[in-house]
C-alpha positions as CSV (number, residue, x, y, z in Angstrom):
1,X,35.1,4.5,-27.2
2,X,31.6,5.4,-28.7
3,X,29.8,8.4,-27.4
4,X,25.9,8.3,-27.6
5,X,24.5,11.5,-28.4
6,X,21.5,11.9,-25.8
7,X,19.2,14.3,-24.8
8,X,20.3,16.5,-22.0
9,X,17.5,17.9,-20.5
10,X,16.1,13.8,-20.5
11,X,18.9,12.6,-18.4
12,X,18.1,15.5,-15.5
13,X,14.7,14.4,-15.7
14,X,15.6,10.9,-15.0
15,X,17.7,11.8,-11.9
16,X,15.1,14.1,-10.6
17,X,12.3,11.7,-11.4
18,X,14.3,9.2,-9.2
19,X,14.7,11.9,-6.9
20,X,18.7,12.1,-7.2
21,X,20.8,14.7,-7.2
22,X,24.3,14.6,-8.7
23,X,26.4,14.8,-5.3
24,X,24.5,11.3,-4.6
25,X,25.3,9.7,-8.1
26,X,28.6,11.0,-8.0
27,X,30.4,8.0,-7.0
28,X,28.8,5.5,-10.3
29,X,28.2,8.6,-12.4
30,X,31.6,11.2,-11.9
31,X,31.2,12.9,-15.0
32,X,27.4,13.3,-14.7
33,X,27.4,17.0,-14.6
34,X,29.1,17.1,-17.8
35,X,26.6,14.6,-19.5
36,X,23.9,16.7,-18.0
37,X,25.5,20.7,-19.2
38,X,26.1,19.2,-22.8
39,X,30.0,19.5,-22.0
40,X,30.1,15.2,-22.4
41,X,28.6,12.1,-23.7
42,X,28.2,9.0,-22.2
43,X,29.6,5.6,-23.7
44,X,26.1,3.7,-24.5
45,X,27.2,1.3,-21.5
46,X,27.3,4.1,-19.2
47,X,23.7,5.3,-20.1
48,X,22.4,1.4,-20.1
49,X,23.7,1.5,-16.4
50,X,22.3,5.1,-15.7
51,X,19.2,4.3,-16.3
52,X,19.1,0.8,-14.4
53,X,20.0,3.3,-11.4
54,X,17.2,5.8,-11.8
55,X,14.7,3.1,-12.6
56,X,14.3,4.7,-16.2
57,X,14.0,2.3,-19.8
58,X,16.8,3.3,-21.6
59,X,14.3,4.3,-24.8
60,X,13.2,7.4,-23.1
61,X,16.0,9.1,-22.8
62,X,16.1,9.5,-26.4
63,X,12.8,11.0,-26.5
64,X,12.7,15.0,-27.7
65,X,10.9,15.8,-24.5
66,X,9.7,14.1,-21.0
67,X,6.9,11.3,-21.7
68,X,3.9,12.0,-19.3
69,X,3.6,10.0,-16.5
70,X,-0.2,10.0,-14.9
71,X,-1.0,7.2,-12.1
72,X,-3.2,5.0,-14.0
73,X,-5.6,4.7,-11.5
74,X,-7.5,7.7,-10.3
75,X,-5.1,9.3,-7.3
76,X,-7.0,10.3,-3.9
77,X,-3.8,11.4,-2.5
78,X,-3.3,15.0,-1.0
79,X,-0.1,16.2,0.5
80,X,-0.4,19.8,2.5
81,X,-4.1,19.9,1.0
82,X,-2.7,19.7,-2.6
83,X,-3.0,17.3,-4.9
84,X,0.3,15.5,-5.1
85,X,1.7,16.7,-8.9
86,X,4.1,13.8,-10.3
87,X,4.3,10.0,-8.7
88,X,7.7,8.2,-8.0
89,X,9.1,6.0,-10.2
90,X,8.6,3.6,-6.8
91,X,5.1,3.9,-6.3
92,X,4.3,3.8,-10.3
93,X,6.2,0.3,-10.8
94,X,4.6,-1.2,-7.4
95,X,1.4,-0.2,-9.2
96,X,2.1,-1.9,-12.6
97,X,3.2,-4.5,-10.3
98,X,0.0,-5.1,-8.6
99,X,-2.0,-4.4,-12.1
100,X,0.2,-7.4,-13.2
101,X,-1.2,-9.7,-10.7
102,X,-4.3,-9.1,-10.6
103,X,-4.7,-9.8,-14.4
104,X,-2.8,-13.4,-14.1
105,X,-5.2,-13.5,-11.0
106,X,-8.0,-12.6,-12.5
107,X,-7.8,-15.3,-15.6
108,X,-6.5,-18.0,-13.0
109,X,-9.9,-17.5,-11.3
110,X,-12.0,-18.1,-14.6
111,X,-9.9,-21.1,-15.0
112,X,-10.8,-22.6,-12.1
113,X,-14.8,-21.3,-11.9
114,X,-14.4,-19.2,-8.9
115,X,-17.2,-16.9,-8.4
116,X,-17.5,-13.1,-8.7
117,X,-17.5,-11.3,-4.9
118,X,-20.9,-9.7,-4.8
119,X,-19.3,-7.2,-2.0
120,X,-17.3,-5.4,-5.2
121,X,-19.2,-2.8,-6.0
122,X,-22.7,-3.6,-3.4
123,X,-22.3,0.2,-1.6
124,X,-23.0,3.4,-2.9
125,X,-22.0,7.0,-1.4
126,X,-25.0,7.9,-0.3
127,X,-25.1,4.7,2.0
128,X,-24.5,5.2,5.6
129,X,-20.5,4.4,6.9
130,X,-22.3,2.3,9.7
131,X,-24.5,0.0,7.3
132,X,-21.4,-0.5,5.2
133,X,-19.3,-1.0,8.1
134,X,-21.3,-3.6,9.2
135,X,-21.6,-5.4,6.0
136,X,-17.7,-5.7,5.7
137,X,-17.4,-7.3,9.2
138,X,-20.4,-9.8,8.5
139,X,-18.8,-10.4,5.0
140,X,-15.4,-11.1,6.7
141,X,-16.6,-13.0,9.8
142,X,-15.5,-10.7,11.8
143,X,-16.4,-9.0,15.4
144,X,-15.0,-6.5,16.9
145,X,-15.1,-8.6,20.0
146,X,-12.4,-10.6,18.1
147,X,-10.4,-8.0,17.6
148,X,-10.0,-7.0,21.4
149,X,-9.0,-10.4,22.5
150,X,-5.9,-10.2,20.2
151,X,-2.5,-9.1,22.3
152,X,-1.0,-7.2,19.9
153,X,-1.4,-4.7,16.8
154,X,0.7,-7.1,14.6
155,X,-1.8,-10.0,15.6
156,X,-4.9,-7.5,15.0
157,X,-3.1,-6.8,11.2
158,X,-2.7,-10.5,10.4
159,X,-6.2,-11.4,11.9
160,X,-8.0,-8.4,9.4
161,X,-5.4,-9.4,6.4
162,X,-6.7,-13.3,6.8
163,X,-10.0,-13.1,6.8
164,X,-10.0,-10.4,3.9
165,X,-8.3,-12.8,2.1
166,X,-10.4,-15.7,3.4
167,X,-13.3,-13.7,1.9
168,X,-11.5,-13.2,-1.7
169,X,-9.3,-10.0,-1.5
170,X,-5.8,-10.1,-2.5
171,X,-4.0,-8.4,0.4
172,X,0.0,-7.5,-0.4
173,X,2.1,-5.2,2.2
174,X,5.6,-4.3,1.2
175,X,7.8,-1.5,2.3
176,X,9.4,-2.3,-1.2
177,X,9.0,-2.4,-4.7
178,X,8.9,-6.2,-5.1
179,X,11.9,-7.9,-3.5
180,X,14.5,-4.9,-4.3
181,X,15.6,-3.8,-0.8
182,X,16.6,-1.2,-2.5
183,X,13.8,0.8,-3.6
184,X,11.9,1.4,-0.7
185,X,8.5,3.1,-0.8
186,X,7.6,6.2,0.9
187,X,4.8,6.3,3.4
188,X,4.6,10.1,3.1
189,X,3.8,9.3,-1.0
190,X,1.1,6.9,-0.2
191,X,0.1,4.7,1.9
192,X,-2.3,2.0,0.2
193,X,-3.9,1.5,-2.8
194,X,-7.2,-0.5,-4.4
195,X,-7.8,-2.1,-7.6
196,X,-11.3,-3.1,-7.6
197,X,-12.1,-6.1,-9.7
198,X,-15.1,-8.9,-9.0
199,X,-12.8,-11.7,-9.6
200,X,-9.8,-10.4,-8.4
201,X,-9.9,-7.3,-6.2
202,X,-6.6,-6.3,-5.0
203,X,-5.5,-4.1,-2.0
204,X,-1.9,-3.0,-1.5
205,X,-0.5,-1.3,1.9
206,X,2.2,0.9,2.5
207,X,4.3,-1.5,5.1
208,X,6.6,1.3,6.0
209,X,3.7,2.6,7.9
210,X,3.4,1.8,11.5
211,X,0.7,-1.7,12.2
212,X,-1.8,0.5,13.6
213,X,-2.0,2.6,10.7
214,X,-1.7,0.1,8.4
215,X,-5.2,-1.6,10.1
216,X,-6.5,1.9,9.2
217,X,-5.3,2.0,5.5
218,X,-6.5,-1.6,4.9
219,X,-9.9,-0.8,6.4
220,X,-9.6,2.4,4.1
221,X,-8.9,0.6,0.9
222,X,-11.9,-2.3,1.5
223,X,-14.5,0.4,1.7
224,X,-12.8,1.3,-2.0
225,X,-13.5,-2.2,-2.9
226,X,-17.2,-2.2,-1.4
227,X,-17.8,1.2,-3.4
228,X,-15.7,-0.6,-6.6
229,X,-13.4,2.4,-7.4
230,X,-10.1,1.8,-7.5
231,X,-7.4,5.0,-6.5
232,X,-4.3,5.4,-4.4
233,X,-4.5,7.0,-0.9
234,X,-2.8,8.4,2.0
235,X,-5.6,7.9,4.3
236,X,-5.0,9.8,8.1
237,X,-8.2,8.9,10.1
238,X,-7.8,12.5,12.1
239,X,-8.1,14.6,8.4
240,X,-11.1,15.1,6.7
241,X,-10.0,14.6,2.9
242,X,-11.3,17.1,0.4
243,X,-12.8,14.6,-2.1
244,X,-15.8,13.3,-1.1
245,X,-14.8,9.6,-1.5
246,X,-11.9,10.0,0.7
247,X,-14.5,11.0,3.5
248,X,-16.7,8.7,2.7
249,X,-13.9,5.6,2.6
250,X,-12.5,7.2,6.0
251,X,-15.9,7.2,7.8
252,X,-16.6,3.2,6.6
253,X,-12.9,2.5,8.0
254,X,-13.4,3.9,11.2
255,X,-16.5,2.6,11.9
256,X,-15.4,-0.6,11.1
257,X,-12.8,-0.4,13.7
258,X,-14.0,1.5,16.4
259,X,-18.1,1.4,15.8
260,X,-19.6,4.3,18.5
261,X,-21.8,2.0,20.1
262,X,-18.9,0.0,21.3
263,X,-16.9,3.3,22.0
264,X,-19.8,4.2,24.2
265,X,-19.9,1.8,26.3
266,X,-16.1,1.7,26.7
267,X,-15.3,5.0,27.2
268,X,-14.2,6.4,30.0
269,X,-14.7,10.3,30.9
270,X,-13.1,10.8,33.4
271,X,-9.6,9.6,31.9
272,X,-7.2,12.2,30.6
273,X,-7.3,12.8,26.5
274,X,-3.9,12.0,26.4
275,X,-4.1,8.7,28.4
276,X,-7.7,7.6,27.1
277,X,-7.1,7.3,23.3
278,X,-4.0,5.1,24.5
279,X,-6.3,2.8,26.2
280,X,-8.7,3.0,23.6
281,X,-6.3,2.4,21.0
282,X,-5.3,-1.0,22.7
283,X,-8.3,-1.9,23.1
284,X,-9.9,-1.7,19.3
285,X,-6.1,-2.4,17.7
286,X,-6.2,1.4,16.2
287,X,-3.7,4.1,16.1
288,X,-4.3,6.7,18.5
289,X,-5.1,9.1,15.9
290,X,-8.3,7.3,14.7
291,X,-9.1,6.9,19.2
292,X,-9.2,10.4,19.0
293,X,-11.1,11.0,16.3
294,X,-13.8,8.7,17.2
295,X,-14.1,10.7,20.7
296,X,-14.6,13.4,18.2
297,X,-17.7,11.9,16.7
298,X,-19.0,10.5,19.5
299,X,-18.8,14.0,20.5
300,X,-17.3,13.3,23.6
301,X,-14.5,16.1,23.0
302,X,-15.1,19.1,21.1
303,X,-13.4,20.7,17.7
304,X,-11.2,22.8,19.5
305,X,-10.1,19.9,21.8
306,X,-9.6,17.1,18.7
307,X,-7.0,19.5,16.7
308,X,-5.2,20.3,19.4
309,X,-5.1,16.6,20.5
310,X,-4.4,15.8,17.2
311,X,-1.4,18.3,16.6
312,X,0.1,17.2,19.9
313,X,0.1,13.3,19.0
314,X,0.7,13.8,15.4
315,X,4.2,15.2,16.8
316,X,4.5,12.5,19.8
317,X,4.0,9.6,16.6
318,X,6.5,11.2,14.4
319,X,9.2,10.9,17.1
320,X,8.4,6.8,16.9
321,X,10.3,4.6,14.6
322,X,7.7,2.7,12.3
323,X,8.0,-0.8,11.4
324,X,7.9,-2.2,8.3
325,X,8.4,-5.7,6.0
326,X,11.5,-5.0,4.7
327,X,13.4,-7.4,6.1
328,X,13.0,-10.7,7.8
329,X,12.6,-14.3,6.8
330,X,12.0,-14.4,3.4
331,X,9.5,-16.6,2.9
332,X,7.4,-15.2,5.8
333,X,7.4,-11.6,4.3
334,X,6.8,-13.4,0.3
335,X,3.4,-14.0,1.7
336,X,3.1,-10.5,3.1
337,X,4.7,-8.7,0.1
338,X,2.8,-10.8,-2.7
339,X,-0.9,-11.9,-0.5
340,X,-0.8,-15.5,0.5
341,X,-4.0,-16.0,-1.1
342,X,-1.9,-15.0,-4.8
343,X,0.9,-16.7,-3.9
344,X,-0.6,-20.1,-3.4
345,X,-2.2,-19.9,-6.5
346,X,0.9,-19.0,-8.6
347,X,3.0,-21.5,-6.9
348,X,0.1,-24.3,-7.4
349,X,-0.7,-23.0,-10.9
350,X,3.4,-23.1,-11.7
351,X,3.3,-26.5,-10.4
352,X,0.8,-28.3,-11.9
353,X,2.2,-26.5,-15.6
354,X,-0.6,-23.7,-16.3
355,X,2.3,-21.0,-15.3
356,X,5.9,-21.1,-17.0
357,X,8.2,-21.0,-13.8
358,X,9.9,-17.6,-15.4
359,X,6.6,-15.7,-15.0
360,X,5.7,-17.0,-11.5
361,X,9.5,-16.1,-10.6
362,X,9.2,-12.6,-12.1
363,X,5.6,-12.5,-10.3
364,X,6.6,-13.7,-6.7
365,X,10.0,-12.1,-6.6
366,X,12.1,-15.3,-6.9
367,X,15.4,-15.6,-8.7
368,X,15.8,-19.5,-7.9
369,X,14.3,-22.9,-8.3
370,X,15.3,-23.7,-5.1
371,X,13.5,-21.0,-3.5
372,X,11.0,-21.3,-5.6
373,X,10.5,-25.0,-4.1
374,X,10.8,-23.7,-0.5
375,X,8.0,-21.3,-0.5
376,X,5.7,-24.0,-1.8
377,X,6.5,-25.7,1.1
378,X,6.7,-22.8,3.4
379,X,2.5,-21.7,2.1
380,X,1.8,-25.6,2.3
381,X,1.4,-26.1,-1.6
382,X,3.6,-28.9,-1.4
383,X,4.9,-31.5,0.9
């Protein structure tokens, strides 16, 4: 039995870069500890498998040190008011992922003539959150009146997702890293991200997030696209971010949901706090959070009044389970993890022989032809 001489030090920076300790890989990996204190090798099968398991390619754990691994798009996130030091192997694959995509997007849409979307890019920081909010709704064909007359949070969600997809955007929720149930991303890491791009501008949300945050972080990661910077965010409409396009994006998003003038005239004084963002939040399809907030500007309730509000629902929320896309009928979530609008394309481009059936199977997710088949019917590309 050949052992491979490794570095150490590189194999506990793959387990803590997956975020494993040893008592957890234990079971696969018994002699682990001794690979790790020097005291053993590891056969070069065992290594091929460990790093499979961490998400790791093999190649750097012969490296003399620890490649550095930056996001590479600029990173909004904040985490206790600091910047969040090193991403998760999870959330820096769903990126390369998405980056992926929106490149074979991109050169599909050349291919086929479709023209650039003047909204990438059309706002500036200086402009007002209301003119900008207002823009995206007229851009999207959408009221707030619409909104309202939907039952449910879910129906709100799929009504926003459409239409930003009717209007060009690529819109892809997952609460995993492609179709691997097991690698499940972590809402408290991020919870959206933006790639803008004229041809093919590209927004990804966090689906392990509750539906009425995920309305916010979608709203969130438009006003990215309208301002054309991409960046991952955690985006909580009660904080006020530290960088000023976090504010800025946060203002835009909750404008667009909840626009004052509406709140105004819905508003209802003499309703407890407690009980009045709950009605509010049914009515405009928000989370409570971003009800209370918008009382705050509205300057219905005062400062004191919001961050005590907002402790005491932050802790009522956290008790809820959230929802997420996970699981369910496959071919419903593949055009909720992948965007229906990118998934139609790949599986009509596959079809009529632009796209080799490997890379649309490696792009949607799909092991299969069979399934491949299916969800072409299922998103009505074929009969």
């Amino acid at each position: 039995m050949n052992r491979i001489p490794v570095n150490r030090e590189l194999l506990t920076w793959a387990r803590e870069r997956a975020g494993m300790n040893t008592l957890e890989l234990a079971g696969r990996f018994p002699k682990l500890g001794e690979w790790e204190d020097g005291t053993l090798l590891p056969t070069l099968r065992q290594l091929e498998d460990f790093a499979r398991t961490v998400h790791v390619p093999i190649g750097y754990l012969f490296l003399p040190a620890p490649p550095p691994e930056v996001l590479p798009i600029p990173d909004f996130r904040t985490l206790a008011d600091r910047v969040v030091a090193r991403p998760s192997p999870n959330l820096l694959d769903t990126i390369y992922l998405c980056q992926q995509r929106q490149d074979w997007f991109r050169d599909y849409a050349r291919v086929h003539a479709l023209a650039p979307l003047a909204f990438v890019g059309s706002a500036r920081i200086q402009d007002s959150p209301e003119r900008v909010a207002e823009a995206m709704r007229q851009a999207l064909s959408l009221s707030v009146g619409d909104r309202q007359r939907l039952p449910t949070w879910t129906d709100a969600l799929r009504q926003l997702v459409a239409k930003a997809e009717d209007a060009g955007v690529l819109v892809m929720a997952s609460s995993i890293l492609g179709s691997n149930s097991h690698r499940k991303l972590d809402v408290e890491e991020f919870r959206g991200f933006a790639l803008a791009d004229d041809l093919a501008p590209l927004v990804f949300i966090n689906a392990a997030d509750s539906k009425a945050a995920q309305m916010f972080t979608l709203a969130h990661e438009l006003a990215h696209l309208w301002l054309g910077e991409s960046g991952v965010s955690d985006p909580v409409a009660g904080q006020l971010p530290a960088q000023r396009v976090e504010r800025w994006c946060n203002a835009v998003a909750a404008e667009f949901l909840v626009p004052l003038a509406v709140l105004r005239r819905e508003h209802q004084a003499d309703v407890p706090i407690a009980e009045e963002i709950q009605r509010l939040a049914r009515i405009f399809k928000v989370s409570t959070l971003v009800a209370l907030r918008r009382l705050f500007d509205a300057r219905f309730i005062d400062e004191a009044t919001l961050w005590q509000s907002y402790r005491d629902e932050l802790a009522r929320i956290r008790a809820l389970d959230r929802g997420g896309t996970g699981g369910g009928d496959f071919y419903r979530t593949l055009g909720a993890r992948t965007g229906r609008r990118f998934a139609r394309a790949v599986l009509s481009s596959t079809l009529e022989g632009q796209t080799l059936f490997q890379d649309a199977f490696r792009m949607l997710g799909v092991r299969k032809t069979a399934t491949f088949y299916q969800a072409a019917r299922e998103l009505g590309v074929m009969l």
